[in-house]
C-alpha positions in Angstrom: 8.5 -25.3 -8.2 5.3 -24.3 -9.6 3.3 -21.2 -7.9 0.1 -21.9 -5.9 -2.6 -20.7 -7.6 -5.4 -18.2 -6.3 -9.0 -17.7 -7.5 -10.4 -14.2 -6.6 -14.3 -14.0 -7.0 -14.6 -10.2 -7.3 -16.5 -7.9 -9.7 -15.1 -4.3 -8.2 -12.3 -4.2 -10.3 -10.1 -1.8 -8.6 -10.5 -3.6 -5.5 -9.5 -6.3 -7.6 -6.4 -5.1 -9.1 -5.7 -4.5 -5.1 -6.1 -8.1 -4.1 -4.6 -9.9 -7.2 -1.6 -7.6 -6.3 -1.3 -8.7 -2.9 -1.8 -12.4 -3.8 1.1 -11.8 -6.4 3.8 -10.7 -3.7 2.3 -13.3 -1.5 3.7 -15.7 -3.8 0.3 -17.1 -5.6 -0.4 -17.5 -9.1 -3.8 -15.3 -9.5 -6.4 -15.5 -11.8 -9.5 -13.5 -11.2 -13.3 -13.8 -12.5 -16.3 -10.9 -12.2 -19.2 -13.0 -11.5 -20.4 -15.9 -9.6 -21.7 -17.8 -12.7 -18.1 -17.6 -14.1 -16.6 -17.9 -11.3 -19.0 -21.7 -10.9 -17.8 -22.4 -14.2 -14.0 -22.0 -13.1 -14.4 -24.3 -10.2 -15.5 -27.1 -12.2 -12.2 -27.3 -14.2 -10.1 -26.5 -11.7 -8.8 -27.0 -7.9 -7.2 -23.9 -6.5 -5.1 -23.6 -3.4 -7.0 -20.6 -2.1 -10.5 -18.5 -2.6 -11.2 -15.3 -2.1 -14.7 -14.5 -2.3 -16.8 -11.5 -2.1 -20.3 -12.3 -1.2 -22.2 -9.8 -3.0 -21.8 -10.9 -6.7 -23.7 -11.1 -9.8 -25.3 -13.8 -11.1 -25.1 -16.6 -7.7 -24.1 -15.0 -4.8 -21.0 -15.8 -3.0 -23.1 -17.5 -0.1 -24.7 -19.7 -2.9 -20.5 -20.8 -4.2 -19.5 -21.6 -0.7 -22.2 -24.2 -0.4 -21.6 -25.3 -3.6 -17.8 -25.6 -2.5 -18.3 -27.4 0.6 -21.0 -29.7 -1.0 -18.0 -30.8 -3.7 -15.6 -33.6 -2.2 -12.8 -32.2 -4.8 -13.5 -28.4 -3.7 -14.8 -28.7 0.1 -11.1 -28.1 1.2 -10.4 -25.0 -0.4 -9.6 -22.5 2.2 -11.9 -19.8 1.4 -11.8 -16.2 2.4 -14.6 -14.5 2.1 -14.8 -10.7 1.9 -17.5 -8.5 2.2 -18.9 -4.8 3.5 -21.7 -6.4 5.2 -20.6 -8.3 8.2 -24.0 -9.0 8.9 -24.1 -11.4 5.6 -21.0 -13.2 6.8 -22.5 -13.4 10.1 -25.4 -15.8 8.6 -23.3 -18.2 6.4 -25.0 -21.4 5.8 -21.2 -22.6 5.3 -18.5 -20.9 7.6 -15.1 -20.1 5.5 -11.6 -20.0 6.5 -11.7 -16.4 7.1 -14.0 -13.2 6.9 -12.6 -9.8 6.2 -14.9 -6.9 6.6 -14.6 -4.2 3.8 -12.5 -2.0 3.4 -9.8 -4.8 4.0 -6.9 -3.7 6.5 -4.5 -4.7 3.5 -1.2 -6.0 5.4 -3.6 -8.0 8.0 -5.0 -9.6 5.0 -1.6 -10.6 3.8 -0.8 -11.8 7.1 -3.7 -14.2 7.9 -3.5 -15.5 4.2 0.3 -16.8 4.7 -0.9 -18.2 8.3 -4.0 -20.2 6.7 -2.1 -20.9 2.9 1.6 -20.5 3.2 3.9 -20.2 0.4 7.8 -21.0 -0.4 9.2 -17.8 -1.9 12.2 -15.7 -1.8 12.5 -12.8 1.1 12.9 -10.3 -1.6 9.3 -10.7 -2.7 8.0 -10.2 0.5 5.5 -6.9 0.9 7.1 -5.2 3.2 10.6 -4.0 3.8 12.6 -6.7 5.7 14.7 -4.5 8.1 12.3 -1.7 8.8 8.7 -3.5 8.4 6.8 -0.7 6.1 5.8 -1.6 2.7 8.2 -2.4 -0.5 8.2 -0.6 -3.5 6.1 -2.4 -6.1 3.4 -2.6 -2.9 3.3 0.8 -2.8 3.3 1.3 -6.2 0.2 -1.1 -6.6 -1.7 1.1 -4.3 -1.1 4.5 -5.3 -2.6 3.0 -8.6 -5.3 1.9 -6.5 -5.7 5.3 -5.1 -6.0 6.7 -8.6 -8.6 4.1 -10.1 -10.2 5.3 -7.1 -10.0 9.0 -7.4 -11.0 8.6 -11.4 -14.2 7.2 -10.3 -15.3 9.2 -7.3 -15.1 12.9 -8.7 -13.2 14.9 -6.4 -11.4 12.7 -4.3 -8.0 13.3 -3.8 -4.6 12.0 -2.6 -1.1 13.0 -2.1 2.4 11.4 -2.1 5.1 12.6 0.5 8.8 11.8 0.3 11.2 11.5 3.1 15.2 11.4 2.3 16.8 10.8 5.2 20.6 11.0 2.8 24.5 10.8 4.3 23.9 7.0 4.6 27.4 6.6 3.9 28.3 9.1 6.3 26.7 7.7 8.8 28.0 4.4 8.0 31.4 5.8 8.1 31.3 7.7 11.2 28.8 5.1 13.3 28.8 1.8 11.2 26.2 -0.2 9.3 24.0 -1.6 12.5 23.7 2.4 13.6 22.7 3.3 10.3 20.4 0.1 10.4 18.4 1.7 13.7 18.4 4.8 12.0 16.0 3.5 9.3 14.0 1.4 11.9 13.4 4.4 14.0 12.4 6.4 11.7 9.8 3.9 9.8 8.3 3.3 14.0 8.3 7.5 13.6 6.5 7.7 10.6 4.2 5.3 11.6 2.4 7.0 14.5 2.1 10.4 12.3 0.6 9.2 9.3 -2.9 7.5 9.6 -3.2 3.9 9.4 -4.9 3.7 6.2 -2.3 5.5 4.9 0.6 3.2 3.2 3.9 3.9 4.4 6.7 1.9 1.8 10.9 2.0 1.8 11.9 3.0 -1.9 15.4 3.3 -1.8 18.3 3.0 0.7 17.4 6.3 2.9 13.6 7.2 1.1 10.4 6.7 2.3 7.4 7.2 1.1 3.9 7.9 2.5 0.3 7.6 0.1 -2.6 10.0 2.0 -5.5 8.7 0.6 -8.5 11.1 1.4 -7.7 14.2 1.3 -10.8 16.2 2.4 -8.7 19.3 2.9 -5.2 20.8 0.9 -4.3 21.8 4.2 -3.6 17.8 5.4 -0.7 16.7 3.6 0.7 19.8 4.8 0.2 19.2 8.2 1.4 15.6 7.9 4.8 16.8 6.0 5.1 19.2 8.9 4.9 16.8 11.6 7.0 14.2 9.8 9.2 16.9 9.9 9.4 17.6 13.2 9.5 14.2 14.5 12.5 13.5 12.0 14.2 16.8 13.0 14.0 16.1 16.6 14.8 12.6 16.2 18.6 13.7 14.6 18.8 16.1 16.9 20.6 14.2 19.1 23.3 13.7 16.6 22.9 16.2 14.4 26.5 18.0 14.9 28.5 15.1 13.9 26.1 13.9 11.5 25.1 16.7 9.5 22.3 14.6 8.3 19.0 16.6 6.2 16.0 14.8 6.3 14.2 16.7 3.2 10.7 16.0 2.3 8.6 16.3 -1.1 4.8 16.4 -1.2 2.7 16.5 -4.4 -1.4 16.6 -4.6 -3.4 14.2 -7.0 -6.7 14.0 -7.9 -8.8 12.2 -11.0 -6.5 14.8 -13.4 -3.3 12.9 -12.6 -2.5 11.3 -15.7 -0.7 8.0 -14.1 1.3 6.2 -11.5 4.6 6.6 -13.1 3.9 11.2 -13.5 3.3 10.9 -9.6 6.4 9.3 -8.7 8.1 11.4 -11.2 6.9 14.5 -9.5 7.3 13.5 -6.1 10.7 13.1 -6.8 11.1 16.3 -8.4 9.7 18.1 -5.3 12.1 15.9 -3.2 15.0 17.3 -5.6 13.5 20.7 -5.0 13.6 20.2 -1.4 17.7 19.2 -1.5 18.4 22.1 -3.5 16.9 24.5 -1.3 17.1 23.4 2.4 15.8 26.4 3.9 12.9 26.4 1.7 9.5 25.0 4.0 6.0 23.9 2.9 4.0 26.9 2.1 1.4 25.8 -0.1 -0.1 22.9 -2.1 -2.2 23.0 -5.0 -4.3 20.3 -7.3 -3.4 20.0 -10.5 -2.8 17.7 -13.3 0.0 16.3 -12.5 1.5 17.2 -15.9 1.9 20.6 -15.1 4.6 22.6 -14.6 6.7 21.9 -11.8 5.8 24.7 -9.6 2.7 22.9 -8.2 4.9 20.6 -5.9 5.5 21.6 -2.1 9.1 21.2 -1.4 10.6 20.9 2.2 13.7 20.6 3.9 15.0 20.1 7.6 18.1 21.5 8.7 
């Protein structure tokens, strides 16, 4: 069975690249045009299943396509989601769409309200987020931390960082307490991280017992420390409980990035390598964090482990 097919109407690319990837796990076949002439010019030739439409585009403006859209009797049912940073502009629509969403887009709501208005038939496992414990997937999370570099390449000085959190011993656990107590493990955790990290920040599963967490933002070097801190703290207490049978480490990795980090793939590579760094030396905690490319040497990663 053939994809449904999305038409996004938006000339920020990186924003772009954002929303055609969140279209993609929705289960949509995306194509994308830059302007509102082109994007006129696409319509004629072609019916898709859903818009989305930023108002504030070269050439005719996105108000000017929605009219055009609901004046059509091939294109007047489109659902159409407009987006836009003035909520004013949406508030005056000669034509009101299926859905406004006000920039900067809360990125899982999005996803949400477009499979209520559009759904799609597609396998769990390409769903965004992780099916047991509700945070983000791994190629979601990937698509935004490249997101978050774009983004950091063009505003000079912005930076981000990427923590790690190994919970480990999930065969342990499942050996001493079975698979649904290992389950609730990883559920209670992804509540935890949630109300310590902000909720702009992206909070994804990678593997069996990793998480990891995007801070986008960073005003201060200082924050990612203070976030790895309280993760670990809420973790440690967490196992507490349990701890003595257990002997479960929850180790956590933080690397800094800025417009000198050379790509997605170095980042992950490096916040692994300060998660390995963490393993090897539990007693080590964070005590600093630097930005640098994030070719360099290995040293510039912060490290931390709970006992």
């Amino acid at each position: 069975m053939e994809k449904p097919f999305a038409l996004i109407i938006e000339d920020e690319r990186d924003i772009l690249a954002l929303f055609r990837q969140v279209m993609d796990l929705a289960g949509y076949r995306t194509e994308i045009v830059l302007d509102g002439n082109a994007a006129m010019d696409h319509l004629s030739k072609s019916s898709p299943d859903i818009v989305l439409l930023d108002l504030g585009l070269p050439g005719i403006s996105g108000a000017d396509i929605l009219v055009r859209m609901h004046a059509d009797e091939r294109l007047k049912k489109i659902p159409v989601v407009v987006i836009t940073a003035f909520p004013h502009l949406a508030e005056t629509l000669p034509v009101p769409p299926q859905l406004v969403l006000i920039k900067p887009v809360n990125i899982e709501q999005m996803t949400m309200l477009i499979r209520r208005i559009c759904p799609t038939e597609r396998a769990t496992e390409n769903l965004p987020w992780d099916v047991l414990t509700g945070v983000y997937t791994r190629p979601f999370f990937i698509a935004r931390l490249g997101y978050a570099l774009e983004r950091s390449k063009q505003l000079r000085g912005n930076k981000f960082a990427v923590l790690y959190l190994d919970l480990g011993q999930s065969s342990k656990i499942n050996y001493l307490f079975g698979k649904e107590y290992n389950k609730r493990v990883l559920q209670e955790s992804a509540t935890m991280l949630r109300t310590v990290v902000r909720s702009t920040d992206t909070i994804a599963r990678l593997g069996e017992n990793v998480f990891a967490v995007l801070i986008e933002d960073v005003t201060d070097d200082e924050i990612p420390i203070s976030v790895g801190s309280r993760v670990q703290n809420r973790i440690r207490k967490y196992l507490a409980k349990s701890e003595n049978e257990l002997q479960v480490r929850a180790n956590v990795g933080v690397v800094l990035c800025s417009e000198e980090s050379d790509s997605v793939e170095n980042i992950l590579h490096q916040a692994e390598e300060a998660l390995a760094s963490a393993k090897s030396n539990r007693k080590e905690m964070i005590k600093s964090l630097r930005s640098t490319p994030v070719n360099a040497p290995t040293n510039t990663q912060t490290p931390s482990s709970l006992r």
